[in-house]
C-alpha positions in Angstrom: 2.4 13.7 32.6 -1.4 13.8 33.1 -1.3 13.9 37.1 1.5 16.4 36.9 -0.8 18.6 34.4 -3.8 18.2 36.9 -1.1 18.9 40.1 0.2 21.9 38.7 -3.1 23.0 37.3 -4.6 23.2 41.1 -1.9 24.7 42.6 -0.8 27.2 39.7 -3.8 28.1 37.7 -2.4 31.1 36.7 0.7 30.0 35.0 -1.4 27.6 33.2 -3.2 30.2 31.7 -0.2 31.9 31.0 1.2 29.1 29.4 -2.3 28.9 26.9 -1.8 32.0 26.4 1.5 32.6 25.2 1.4 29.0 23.1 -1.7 30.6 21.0 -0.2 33.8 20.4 3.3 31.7 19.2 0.8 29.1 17.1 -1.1 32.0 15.9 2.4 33.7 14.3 3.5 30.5 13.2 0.6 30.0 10.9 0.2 33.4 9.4 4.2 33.0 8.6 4.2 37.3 9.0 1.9 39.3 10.4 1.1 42.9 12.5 0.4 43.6 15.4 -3.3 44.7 14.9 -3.5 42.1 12.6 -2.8 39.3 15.4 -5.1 41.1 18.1 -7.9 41.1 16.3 -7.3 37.6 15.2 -6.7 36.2 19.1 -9.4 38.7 20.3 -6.7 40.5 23.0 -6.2 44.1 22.6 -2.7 45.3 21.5 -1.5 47.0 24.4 -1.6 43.0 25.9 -0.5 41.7 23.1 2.5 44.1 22.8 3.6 42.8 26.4 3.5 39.7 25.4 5.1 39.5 22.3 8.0 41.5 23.7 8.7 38.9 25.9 8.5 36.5 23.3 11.0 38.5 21.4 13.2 38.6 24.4 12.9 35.1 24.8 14.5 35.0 20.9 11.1 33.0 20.4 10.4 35.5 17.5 11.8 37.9 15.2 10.5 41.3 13.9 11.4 43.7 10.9 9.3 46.2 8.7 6.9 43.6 7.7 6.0 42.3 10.8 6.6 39.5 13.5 7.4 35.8 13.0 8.3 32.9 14.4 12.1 32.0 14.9 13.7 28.3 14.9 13.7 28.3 18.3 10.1 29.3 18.6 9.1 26.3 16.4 10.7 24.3 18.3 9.5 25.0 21.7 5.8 24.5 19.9 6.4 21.1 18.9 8.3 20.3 22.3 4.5 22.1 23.8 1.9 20.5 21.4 1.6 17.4 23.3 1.2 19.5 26.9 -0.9 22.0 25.5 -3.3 19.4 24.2 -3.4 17.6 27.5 -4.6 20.8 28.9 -7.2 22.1 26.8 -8.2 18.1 27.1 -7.8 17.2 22.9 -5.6 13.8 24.3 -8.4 12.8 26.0 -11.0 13.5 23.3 -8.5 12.1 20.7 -8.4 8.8 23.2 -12.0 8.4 23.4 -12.4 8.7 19.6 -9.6 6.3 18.7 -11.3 3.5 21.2 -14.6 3.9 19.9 -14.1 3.1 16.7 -11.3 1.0 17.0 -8.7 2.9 15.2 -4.9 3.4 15.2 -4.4 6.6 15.6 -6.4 10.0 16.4 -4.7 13.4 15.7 -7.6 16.3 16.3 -6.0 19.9 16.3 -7.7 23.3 17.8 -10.1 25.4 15.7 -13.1 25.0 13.4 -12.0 24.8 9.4 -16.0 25.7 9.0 -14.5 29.0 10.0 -11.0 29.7 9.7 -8.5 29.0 7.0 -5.8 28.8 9.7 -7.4 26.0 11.2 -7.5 24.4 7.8 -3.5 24.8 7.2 -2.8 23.5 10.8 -4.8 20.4 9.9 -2.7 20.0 6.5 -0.1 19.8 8.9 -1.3 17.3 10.7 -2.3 15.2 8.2 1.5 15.5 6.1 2.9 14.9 9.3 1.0 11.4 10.0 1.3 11.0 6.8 5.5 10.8 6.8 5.1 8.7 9.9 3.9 5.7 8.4 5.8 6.0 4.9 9.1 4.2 3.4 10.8 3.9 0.5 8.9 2.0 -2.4 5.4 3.5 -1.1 2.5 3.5 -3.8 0.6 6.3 -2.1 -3.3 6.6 -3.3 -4.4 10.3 -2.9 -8.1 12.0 -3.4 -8.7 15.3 -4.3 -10.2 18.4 -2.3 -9.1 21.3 -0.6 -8.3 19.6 2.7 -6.0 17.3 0.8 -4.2 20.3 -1.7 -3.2 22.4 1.7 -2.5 18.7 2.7 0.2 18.6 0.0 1.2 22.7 1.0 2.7 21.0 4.3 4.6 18.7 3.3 8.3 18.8 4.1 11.1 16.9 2.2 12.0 14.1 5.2 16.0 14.5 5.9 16.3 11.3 7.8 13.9 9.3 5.6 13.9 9.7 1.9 11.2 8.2 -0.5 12.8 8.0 -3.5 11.3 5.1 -5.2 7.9 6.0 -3.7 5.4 6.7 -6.0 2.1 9.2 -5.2 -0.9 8.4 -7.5 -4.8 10.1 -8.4 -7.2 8.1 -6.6 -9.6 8.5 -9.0 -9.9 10.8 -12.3 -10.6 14.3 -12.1 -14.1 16.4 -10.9 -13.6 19.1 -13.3 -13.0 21.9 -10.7 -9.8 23.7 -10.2 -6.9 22.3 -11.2 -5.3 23.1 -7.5 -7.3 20.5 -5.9 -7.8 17.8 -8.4 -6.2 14.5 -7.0 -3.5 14.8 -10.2 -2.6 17.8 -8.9 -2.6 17.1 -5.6 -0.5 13.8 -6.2 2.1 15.2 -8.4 2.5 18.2 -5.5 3.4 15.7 -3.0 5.9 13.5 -4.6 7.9 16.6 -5.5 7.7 18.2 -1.9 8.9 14.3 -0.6 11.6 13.6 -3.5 9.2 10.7 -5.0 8.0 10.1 -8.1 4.0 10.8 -9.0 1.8 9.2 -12.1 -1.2 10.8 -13.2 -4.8 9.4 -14.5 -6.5 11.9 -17.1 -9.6 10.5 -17.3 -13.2 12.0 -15.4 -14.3 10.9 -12.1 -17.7 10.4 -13.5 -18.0 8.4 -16.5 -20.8 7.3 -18.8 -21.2 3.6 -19.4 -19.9 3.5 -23.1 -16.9 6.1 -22.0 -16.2 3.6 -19.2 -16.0 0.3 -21.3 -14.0 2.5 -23.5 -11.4 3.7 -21.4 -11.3 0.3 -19.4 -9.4 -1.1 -22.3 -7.2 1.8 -22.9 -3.5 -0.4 -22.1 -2.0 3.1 -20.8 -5.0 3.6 -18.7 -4.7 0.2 -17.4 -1.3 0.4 -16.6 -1.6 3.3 -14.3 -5.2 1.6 -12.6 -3.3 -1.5 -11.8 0.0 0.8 -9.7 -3.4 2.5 -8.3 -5.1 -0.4 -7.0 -1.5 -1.6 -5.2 -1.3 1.2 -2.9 0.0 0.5 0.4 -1.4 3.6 1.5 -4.7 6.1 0.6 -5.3 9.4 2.3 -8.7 11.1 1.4 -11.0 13.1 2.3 -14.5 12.9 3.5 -17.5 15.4 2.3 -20.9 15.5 3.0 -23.3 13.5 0.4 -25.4 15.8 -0.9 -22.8 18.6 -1.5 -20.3 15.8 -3.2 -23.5 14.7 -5.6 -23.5 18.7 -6.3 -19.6 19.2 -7.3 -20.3 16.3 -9.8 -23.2 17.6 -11.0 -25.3 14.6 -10.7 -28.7 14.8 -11.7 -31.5 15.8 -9.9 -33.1 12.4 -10.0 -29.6 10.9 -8.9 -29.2 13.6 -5.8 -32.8 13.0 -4.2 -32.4 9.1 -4.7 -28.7 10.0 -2.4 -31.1 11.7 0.4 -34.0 9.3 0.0 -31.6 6.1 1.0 -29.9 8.4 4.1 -27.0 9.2 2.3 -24.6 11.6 4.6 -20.9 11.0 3.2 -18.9 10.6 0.4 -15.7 9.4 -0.1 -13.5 7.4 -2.9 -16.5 7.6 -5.0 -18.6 5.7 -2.9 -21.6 7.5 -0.6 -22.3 6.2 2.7 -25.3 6.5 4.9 -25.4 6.9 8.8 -24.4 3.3 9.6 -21.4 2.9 7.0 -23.2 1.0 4.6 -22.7 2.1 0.8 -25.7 3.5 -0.5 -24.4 4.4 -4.2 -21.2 4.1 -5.8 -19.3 6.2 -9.1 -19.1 4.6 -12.3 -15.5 5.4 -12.4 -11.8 4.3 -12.7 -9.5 4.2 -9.6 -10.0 2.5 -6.4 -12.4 0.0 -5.6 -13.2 -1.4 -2.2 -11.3 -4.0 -2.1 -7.9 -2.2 -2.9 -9.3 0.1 0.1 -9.8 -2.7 2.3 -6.7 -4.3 1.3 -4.3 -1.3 1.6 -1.8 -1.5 5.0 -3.1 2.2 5.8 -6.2 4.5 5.1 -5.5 7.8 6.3 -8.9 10.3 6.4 -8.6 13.9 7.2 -11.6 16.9 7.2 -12.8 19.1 9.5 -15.4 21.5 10.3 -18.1 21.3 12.7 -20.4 20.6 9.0 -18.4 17.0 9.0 -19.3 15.7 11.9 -22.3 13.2 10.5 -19.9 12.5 6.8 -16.6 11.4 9.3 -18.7 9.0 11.9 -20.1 7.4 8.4 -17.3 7.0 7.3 -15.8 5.4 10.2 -18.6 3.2 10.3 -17.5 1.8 7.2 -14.6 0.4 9.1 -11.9 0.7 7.1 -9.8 3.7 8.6 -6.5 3.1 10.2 -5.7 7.1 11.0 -7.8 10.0 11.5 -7.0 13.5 11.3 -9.9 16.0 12.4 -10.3 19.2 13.7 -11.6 20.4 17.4 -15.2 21.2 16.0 -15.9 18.3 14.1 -14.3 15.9 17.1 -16.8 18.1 19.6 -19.6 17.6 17.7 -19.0 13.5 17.0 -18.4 12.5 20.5 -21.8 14.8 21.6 -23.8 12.7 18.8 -22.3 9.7 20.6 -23.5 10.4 23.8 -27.0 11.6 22.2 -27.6 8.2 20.5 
């Protein structure tokens, strides 16, 4: 497909373009679900007489639909998307970067989609689709399924669509860890409970805090109920989470002062599970908490990490230092800015 790409490319620059085009202005609908005209020009940057041309042709084409409220996409428009995703990214050359990410640290399986989630919510939702959608590739019936918490991972759980030809029941979604004490939409309970019941499967749920004192720790340890859920959570075959950056983790938690400065003194640029990474991969610091420990990560047929933003560039190569990832689901940005510090070092 690539030498055709390159062929038609050099001898029909202008229908490539075209093609771009027209596959952004279709993505674009299909993310917003309904929008205006005015509303989608200023969004794509094209004026409206343009876009009007455009999406009249795309209308003609029964590619989308339009009422009172606005323009969306039709069945047949999302299908030609998915039939154009792979093209479009050898064009705009995201296979390639995808490639050369996957190699260099030695993973399964790269999916990077357009856009910067630093900046645009839009970009966020397409990489929740992403992620569900490598995420239903590697499941089957009588999945444990680990999950963290975080926004990434809640509009994760938004895209998520019941499988017709694969059903889950008697797979179970489960908390990574306890909760952070923010909103109740992107704790991991949440979070877990949302995805079992947009897959068919069932869910448990770990009320405890991520961060625990000693004595509340020892406490809770014992707790046969408590135990009983830690142990299904420790068997997961696989864990998707997220990956933030160190200091603004140690800040969600509220950790100390003391605590946060001793995170930045030993390099400290990621978190994730619980456990804060510096440059290399190595942990620096770890919660006192209940969940997942290192070995159930290491031992778990499939870690599945997912962020994005330009902002997670240093907190993803960390993390994939560590070694334990299997798939990794980024955005454009944050792939761009990886693969420069690459060449840099």
């Amino acid at each position: 497909m690539q030498n055709i790409l390159e062929i038609q490319q050099q001898l029909l620059p202008d229908l490539m373009e075209t093609l771009k085009k027209r596959y952004t202005i279709l993505h674009q609908i299909m993310l917003t679900g309904t929008t205006g005209r005015r509303s989608l020009a200023n969004s794509l940057q094209m004026t409206e007489r343009v876009l009007r041309a455009e999406t009249d042709l795309l209308k003609a084409q029964g590619l989308i639909e339009t009422d009172t409220a606005g323009m969306r996409i039709s069945d047949a428009g999302q299908i030609l998307l998915e039939r154009l995703e792979p093209v479009l990214k050898e064009l705009v050359g995201l296979s390639n970067l995808e490639e050369r990410i996957r190699k260099f640290y030695g993973l399964q399986k790269v999916v990077i989609v357009p856009g910067n989630c630093d900046e645009s919510p839009l970009s966020k939702r397409e990489l929740g689709k992403a992620g569900a959608k490598a995420l239903l590739g590697v499941m089957r019936g009588g999945d444990v399924v680990a999950v963290t918490g975080g926004t990434t991972l809640a509009e994760m759980a938004e895209q998520l669509t019941h499988p017709v030809n694969a059903p889950l029941k008697g797979s179970w979604f489960v908390p990574a860890r306890g909760g952070l004490g923010e909103s109740l939409e992107i704790q991991a309970n949440t979070i877990a409970s949302n995805m079992a019941k947009r897959v068919g499967a069932d869910y448990r749920l770990l009320h405890v805090p991520d961060l625990l004192s000693r004595e509340a720790y020892d406490s809770l340890v014992h707790d046969p109920n408590i135990q009983e859920i830690v142990r299904e959570i420790r068997t997961a075959r696989i864990i998707v989470h997220g990956i933030g950056n160190a200091v603004d983790m140690a800040r969600r938690r509220k950790l100390d002062e003391g605590t946060t400065r001793g995170l930045e003194e030993r390099g400290a640029v990621a978190e994730s599970f619980g456990y804060y990474f510096d440059q290399s991969g190595s942990v620096v610091h770890n919660m006192l908490t209940l969940g997942l420990k290192l070995d159930d990560i290491k031992a778990a047929d499939v870690v599945l990490g997912i962020a994005g933003g330009k902002s997670k560039a240093r907190a993803i190569h960390a993390v994939l230092r560590f070694g334990q990832e299997d798939i990794l689901v980024i955005d454009e940005a944050a792939a761009l800015e990886i693969v420069r510090e690459l060449e840099n070092a």
